[in-house]
Residue frames relative to the residue before (quaternion, step in Angstrom):
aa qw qx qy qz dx dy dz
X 1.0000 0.0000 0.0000 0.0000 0.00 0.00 0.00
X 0.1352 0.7219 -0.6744 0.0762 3.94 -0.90 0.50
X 0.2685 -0.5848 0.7411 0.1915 3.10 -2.03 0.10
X 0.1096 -0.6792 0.7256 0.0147 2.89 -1.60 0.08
X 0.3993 -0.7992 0.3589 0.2701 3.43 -1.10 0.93
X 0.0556 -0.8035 0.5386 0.2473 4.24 0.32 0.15
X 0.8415 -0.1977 -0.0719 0.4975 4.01 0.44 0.33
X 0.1047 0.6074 -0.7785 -0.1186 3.55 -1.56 -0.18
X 0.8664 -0.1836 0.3864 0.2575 3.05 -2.44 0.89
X 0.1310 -0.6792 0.6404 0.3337 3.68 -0.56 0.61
X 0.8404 -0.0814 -0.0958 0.5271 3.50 -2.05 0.81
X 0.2083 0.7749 -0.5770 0.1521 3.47 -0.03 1.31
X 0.4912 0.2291 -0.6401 0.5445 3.63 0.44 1.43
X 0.3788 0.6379 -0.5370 0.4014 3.95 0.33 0.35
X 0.8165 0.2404 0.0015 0.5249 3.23 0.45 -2.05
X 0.6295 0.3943 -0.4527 0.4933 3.53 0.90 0.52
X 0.6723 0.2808 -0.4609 0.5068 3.63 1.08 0.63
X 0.5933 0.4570 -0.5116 0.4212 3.22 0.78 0.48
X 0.5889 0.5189 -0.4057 0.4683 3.62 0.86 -0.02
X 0.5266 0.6172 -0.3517 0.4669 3.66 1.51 -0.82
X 0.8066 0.4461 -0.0936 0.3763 3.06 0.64 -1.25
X 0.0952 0.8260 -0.4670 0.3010 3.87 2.40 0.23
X 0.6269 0.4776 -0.3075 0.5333 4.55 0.80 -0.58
X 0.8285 0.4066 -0.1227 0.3650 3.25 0.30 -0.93
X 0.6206 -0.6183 0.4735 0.0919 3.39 -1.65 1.12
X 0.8490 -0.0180 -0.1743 0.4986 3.26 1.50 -0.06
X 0.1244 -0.8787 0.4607 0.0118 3.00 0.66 2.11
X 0.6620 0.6344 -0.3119 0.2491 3.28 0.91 -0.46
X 0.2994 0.8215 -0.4232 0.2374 3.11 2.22 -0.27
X 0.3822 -0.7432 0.5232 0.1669 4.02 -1.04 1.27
X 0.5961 0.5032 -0.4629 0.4210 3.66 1.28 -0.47
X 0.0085 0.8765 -0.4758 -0.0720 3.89 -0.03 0.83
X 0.3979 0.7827 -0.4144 0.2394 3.72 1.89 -0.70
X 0.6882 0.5724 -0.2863 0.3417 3.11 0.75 -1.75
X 0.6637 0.6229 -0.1499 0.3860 3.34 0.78 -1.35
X 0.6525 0.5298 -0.1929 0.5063 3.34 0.89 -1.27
X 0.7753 0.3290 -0.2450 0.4802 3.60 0.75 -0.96
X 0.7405 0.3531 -0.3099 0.4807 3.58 1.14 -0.12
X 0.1539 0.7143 -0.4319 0.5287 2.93 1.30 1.20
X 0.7943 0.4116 0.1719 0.4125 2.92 0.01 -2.18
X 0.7676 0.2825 -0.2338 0.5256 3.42 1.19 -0.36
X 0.5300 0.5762 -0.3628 0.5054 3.47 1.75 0.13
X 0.0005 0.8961 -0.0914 -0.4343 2.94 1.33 -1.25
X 0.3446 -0.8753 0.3113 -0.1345 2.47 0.52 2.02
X 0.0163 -0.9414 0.3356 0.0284 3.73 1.15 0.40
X 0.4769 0.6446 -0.4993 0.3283 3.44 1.08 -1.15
X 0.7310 0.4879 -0.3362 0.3385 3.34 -0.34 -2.52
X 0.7229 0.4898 -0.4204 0.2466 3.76 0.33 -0.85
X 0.5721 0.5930 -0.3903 0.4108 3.43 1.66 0.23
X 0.4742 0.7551 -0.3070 0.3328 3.40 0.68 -0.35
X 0.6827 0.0941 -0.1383 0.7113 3.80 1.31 -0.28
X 0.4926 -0.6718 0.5520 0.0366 3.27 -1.72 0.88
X 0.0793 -0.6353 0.7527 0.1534 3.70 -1.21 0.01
X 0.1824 0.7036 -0.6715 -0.1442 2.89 -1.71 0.37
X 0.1941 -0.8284 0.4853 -0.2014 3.42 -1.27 1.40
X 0.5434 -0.6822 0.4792 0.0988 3.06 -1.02 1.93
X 0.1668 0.7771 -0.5924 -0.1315 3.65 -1.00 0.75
X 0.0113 -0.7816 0.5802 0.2287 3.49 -0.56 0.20
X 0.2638 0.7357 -0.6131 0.1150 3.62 -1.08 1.18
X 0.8121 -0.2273 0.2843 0.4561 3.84 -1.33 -0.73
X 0.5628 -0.4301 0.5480 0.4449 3.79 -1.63 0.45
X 0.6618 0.4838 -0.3463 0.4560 3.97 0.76 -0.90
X 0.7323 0.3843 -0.2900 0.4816 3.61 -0.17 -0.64
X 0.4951 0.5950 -0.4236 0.4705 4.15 0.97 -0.60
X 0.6817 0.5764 -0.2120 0.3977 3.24 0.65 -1.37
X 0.7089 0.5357 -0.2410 0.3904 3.28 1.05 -0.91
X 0.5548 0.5904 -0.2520 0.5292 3.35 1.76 -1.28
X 0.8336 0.4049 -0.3197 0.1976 3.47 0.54 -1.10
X 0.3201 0.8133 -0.2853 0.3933 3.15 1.84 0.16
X 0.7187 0.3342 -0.2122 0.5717 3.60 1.24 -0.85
X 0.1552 -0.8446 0.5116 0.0297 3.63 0.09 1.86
X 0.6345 0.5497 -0.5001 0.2124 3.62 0.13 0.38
X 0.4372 0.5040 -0.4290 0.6089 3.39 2.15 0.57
X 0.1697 -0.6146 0.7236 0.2644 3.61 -1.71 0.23
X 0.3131 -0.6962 0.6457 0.0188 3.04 -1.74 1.03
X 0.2181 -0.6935 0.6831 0.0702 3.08 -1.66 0.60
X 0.3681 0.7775 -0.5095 0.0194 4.04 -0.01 0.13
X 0.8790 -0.2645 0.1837 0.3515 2.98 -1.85 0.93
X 0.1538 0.8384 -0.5178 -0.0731 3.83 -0.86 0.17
X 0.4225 -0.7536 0.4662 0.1903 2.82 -1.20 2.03
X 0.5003 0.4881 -0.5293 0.4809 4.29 0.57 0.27
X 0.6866 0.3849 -0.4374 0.4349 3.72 0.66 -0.22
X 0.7498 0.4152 -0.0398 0.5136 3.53 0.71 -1.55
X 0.3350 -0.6029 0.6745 0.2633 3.40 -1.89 0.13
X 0.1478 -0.7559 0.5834 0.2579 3.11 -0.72 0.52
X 0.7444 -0.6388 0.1943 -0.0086 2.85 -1.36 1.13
X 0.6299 -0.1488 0.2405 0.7234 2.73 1.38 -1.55
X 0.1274 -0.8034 0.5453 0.2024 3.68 -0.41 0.99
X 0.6637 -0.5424 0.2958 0.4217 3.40 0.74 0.64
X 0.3812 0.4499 -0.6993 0.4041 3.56 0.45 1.52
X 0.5831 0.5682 -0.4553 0.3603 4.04 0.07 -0.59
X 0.6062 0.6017 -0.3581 0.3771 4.14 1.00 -0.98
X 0.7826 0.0552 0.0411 0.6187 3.79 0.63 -0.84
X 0.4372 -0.6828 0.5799 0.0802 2.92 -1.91 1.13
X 0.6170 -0.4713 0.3116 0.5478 3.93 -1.05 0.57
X 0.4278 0.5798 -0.5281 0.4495 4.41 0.94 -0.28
X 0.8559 0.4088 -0.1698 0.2673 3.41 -0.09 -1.55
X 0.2922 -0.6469 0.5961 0.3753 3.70 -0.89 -0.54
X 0.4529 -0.6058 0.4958 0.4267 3.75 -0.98 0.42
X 0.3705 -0.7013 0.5543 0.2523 3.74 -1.80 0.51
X 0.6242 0.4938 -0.4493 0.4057 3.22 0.70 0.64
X 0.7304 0.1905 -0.1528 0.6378 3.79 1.06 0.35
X 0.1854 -0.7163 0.6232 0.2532 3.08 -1.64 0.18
X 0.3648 -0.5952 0.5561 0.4509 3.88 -0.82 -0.38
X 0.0675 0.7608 -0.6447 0.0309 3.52 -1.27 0.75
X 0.4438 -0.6667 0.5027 0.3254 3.57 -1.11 0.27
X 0.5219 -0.6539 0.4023 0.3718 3.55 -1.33 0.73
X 0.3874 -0.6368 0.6345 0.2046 3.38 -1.32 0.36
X 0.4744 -0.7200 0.5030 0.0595 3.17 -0.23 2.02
X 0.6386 0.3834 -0.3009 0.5955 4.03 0.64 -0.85
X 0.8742 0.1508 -0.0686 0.4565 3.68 -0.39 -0.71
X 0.1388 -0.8025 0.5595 0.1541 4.28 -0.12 0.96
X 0.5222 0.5399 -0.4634 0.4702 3.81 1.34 0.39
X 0.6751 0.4717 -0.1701 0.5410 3.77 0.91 -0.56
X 0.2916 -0.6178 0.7302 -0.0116 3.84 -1.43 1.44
X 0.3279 0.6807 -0.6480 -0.0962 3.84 -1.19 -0.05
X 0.6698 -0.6122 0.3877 0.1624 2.99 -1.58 1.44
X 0.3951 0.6003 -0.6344 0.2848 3.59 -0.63 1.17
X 0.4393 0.5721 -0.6401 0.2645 3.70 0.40 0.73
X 0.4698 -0.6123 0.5643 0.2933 3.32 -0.86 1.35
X 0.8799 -0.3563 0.3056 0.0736 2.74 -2.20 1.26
X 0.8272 0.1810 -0.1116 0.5202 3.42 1.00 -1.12
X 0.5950 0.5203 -0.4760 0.3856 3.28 1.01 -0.28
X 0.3279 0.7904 -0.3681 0.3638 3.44 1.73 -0.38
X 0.7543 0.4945 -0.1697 0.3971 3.30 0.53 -1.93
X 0.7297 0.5255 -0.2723 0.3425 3.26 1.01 -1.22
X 0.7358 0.4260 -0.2400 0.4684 3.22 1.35 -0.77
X 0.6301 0.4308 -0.5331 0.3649 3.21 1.14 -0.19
X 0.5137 0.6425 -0.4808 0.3036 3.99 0.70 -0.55
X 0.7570 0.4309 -0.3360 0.3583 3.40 0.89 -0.73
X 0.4522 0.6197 -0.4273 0.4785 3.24 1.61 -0.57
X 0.7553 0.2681 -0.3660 0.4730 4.19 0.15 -0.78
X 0.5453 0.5125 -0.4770 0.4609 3.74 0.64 0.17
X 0.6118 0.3695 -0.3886 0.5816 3.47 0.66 -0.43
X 0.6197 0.3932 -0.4165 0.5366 3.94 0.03 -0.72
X 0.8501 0.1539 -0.4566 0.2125 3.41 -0.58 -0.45
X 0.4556 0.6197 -0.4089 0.4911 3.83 1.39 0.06
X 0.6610 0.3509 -0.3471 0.5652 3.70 1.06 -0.41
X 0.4940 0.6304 -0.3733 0.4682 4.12 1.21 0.23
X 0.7503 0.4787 -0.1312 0.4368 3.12 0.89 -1.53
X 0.6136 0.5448 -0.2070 0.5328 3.64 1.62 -1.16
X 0.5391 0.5896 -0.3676 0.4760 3.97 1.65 -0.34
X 0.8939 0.2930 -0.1504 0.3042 2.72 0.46 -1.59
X 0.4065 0.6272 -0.3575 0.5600 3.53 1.65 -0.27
X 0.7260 0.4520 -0.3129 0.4133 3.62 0.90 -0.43
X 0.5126 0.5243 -0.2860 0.6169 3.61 1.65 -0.82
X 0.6723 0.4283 -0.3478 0.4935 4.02 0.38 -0.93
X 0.7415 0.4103 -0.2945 0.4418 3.85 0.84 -0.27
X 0.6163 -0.6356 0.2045 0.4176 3.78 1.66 -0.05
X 0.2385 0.8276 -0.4095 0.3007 2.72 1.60 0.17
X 0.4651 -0.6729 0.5043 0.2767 3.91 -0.64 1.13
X 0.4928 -0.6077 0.4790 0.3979 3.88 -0.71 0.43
X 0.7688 0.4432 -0.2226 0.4037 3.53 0.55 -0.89
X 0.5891 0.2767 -0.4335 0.6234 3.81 1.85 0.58
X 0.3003 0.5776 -0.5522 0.5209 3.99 1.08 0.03
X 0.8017 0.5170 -0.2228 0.2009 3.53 -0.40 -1.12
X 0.6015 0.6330 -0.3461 0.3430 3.28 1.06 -0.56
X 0.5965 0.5636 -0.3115 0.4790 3.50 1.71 -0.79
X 0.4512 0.6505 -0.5511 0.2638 3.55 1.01 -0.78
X 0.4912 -0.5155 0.6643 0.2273 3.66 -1.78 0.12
X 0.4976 -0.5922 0.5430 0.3269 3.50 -1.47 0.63
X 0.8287 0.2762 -0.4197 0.2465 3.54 0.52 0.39
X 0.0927 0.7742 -0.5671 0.2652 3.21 1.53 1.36
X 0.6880 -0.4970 0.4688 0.2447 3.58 -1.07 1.13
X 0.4640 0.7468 -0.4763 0.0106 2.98 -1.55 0.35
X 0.4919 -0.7969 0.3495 0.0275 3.51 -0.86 0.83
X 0.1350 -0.8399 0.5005 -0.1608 3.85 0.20 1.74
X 0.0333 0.7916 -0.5744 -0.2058 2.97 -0.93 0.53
X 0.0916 -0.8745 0.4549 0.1411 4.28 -1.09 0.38
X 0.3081 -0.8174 0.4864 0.0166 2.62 -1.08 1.50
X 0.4984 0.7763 -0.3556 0.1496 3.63 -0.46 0.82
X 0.6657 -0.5509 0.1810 0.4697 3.55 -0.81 0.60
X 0.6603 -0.5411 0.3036 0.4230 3.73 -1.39 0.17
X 0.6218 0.4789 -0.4269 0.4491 3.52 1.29 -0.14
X 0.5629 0.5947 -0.4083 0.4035 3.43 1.04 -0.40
X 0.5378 0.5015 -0.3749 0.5646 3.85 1.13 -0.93
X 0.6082 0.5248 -0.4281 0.4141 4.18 0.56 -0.76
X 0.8631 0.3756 -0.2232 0.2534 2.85 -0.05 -0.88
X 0.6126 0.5621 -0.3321 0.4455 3.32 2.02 -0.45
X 0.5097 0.6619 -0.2477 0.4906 3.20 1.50 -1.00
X 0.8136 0.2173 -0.2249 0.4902 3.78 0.51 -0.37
X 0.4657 0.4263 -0.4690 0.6176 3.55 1.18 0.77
X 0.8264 0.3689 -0.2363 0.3538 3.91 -0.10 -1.01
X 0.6138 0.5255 -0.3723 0.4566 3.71 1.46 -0.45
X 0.4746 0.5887 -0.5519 0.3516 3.58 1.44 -0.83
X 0.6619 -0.3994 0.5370 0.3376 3.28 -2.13 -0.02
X 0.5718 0.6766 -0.3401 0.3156 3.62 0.61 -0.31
X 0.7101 0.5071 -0.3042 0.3822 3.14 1.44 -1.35
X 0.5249 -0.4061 0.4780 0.5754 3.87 -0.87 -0.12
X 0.8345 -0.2603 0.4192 0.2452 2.89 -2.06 1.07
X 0.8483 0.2423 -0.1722 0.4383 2.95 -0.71 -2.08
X 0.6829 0.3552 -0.4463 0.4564 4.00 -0.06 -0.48
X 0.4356 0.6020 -0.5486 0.3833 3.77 0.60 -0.83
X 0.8460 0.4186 -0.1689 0.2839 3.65 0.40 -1.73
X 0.5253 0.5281 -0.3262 0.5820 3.27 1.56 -0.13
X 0.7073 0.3298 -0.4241 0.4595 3.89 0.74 -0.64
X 0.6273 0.5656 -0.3905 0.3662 3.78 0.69 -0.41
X 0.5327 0.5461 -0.4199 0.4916 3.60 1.61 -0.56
X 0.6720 0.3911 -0.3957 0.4888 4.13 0.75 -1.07
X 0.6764 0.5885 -0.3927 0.2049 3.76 0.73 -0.44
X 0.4934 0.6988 -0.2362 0.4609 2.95 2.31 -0.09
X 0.6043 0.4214 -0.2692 0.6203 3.16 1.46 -1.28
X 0.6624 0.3501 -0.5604 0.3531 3.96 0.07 -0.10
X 0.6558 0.4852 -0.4245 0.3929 3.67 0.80 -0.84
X 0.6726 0.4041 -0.4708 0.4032 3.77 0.58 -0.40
X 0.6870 0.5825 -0.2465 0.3576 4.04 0.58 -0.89
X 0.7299 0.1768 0.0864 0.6546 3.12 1.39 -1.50
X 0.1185 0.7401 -0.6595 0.0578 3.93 0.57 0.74
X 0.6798 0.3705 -0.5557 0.3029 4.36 0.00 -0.19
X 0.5541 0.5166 -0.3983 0.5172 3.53 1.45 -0.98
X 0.9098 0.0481 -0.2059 0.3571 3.73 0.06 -0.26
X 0.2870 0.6165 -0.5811 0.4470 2.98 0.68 1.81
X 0.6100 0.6533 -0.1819 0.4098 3.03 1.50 -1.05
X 0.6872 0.5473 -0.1355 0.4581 3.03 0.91 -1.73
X 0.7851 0.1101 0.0631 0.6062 3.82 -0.01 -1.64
X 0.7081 0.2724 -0.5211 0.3910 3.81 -0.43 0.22
């Protein structure tokens, strides 16, 4: 799974204290830190709408599902009624390996939102081999269905939730706040946890006073 950034607002804590600052005689004022963090520590929220991100994710039909849940971004993602999909992720790893886009964990009997890692090592192996035997018999049952005319968009219903796929989100910098401090908690699944902690990289490198402020 990875991200990747595809745009942000140019100097957009610049032009989000100069929009903060839309009252005042000397919006043009360059010291912008102060501002930005008493912003944020008042919690001022509006100004943080005023510039955008937008950001590449590649991950799972499962974890997509999870992203699209937070409506104050628009999305765009990959579509299997347009496309074949290629490889639903049995072809990436062999019955040796484990796949990199999940782990196996046991449920957590107290809490049914929460997984914690103690399957031993080999029962690991055993279950993952069957897991890519099933995937690639559910590969072979796609594409044998596409080679027979089968429309992509009835082909598809067999796919697995961890058939691949690719999303893009668009949305303002408060909109990245507010996901970023729900999806980084421990609570969130693993695998999305690791996708929000990649964008939390790209806010800290683009926007380091807004997210100095925010998470350090």
């Amino acid at each position: 799974m990875s991200v990747r950034l595809i745009w942000i607002t140019p100097d957009a804590e610049k032009l989000i204290a100069y929009c903060a600052r839309v009252s005042s005689s000397n919006q043009d004022n360059p010291n912008i830190k102060g501002l930005l963090k008493y912003c944020i520590r008042e919690g001022h929220w509006s100004i943080f709408e005023m510039c955008n991100i937008c950001i590449e994710i590649n991950t799972t039909r499962a974890i997509s599902a999870q992203i699209l849940r937070h409506r104050s971004f628009s999305f765009q993602e990959w579509s299997q009624r347009y496309a074949k999909v290629e490889d639903i992720n049995a072809k990436s790893w062999t019955s040796e390996d484990k796949p990199d886009y999940f782990d196996l964990r046991r449920q957590d009997l107290k809490n049914r939102q929460n997984s914690i890692d103690d399957i031993t090592e080999e029962t690991k192996k055993k279950l993952y081999n069957s897991i890519r035997m099933t995937l690639v018999d559910i590969d072979k049952c796609y594409n044998s269905l596409l080679n027979d005319g089968v429309a992509k968009e009835c082909a598809r219903m067999i796919l697995p939730m961890c058939s691949p796929t690719k999303m893009y989100i668009n949305g303002s910098i408060r909109s990245y706040i507010h996901y970023l401090k729900v999806r980084t908690d421990p609570s969130t699944q693993k695998e999305h946890r690791e996708i929000a902690l990649q964008i939390k990289e790209i806010l800290r490198k683009e926007l380091p006073i807004i997210h100095e402020a925010v998470f350090d």
